[in-house]
N, C-alpha and C positions, 0 to 999 in steps of 0.2 A: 417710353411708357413703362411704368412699372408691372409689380407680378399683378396676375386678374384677383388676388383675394382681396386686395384692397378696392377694387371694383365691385367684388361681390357685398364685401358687407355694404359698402354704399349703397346698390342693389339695393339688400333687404330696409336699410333703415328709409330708402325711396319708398319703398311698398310699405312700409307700416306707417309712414307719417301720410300716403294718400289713403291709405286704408281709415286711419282717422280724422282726414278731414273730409271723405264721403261719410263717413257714420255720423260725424256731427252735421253737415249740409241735410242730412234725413232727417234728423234729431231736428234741428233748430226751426222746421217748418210745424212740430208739433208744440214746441215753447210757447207757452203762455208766461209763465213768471220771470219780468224783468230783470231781477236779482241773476236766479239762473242765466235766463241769456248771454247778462254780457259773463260770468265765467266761462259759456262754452263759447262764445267769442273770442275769449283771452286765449282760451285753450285751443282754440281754430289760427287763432295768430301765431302762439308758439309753434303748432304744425307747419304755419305757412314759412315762418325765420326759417326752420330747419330744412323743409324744400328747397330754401334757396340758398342755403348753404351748401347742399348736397348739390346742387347743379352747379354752385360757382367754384368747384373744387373736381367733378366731375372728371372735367377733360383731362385732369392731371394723370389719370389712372384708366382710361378707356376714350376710343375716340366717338363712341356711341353713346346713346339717351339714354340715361337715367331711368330706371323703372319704374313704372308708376302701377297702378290698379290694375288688372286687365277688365274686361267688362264684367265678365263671370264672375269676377270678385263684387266687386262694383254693385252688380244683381243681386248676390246672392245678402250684401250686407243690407241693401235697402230691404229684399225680401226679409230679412230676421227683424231689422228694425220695426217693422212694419206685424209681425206677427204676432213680436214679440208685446207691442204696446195697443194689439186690435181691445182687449177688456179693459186696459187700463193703460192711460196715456199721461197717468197726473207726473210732478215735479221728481218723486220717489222714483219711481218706476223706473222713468226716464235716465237715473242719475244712476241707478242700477246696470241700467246695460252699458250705461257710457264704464262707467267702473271694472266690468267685467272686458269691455275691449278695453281700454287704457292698461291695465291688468296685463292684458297677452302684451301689450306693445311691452311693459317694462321687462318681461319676463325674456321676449326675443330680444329685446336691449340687450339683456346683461350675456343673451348664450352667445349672441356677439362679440359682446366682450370677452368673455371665458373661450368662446373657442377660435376665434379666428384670430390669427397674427396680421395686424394691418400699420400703417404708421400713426405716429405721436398724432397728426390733425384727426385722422380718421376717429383715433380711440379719445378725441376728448369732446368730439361731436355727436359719438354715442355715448359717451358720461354726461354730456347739454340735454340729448333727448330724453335718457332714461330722467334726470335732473326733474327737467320741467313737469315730464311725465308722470314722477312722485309727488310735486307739488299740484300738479292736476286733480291726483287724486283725492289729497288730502283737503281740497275746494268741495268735491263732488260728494264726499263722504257726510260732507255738514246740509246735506240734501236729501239725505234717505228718509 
């Protein structure tokens, strides 16, 4: 087994890829516009490649599970999602808060990058998610 930093960033990039695909599972039961849907489908499938990347690499670096949400988290996103769209629930709005979480995932992306020393797979599976993650955005932008 290797050093645990390479576990830990795994870790984190497990926690922000369930992180984002509990906020779109809240998100997608308020979609109405087709169009929208399937981008945050596409964007729920890019989450789910990278989950399963992160698990099929896992063992290499820990003999334990992968992190995933805890429930608190879990709570606390449906609870914003939910607060967040109680006056307005239209296409805009919606694309809004997806934007501002997708936002923090790129941003934890990169401090990944920048601060942790992990190996060549690890650092080009957080260049894949931050990757996808700017192309997400650049989907969701054309929504506002």
């Amino acid at each position: 087994m290797k050093i645990t930093k390479n576990a830990d960033v795994l870790d984190e990039l497990s926690k922000g890829t369930f992180m984002g695909m509990d906020a779109l599972d809240f998100v997608l039961d308020k979609v109405d516009d087709k169009i929208f849907r399937e981008v945050l489908e596409k964007q729920y499938e890019d989450y789910k490649e990278i989950a399963e990347k992160i698990e099929e690499i896992y063992p290499d670096y820990s003999s334990k599970e992968p992190h995933e949400t805890s429930k608190a988290n879990k709570l606390m996103t449906w609870y914003t999602v939910q607060m967040k769209t109680l006056t307005d629930n239209s296409t805009s709005k919606l694309a809004e808060l997806l934007l501002q979480g997708t936002n923090m995932g790129i941003i934890e992306g990169r401090k990944l990058l920048n601060n942790k020393k992990a190996d060549k797979k690890i650092i080009l599976l957080v260049e894949e998610y931050i990757d996808r993650q700017e192309k997400a955005v650049e989907k969701l932008n054309k929504f506002l």
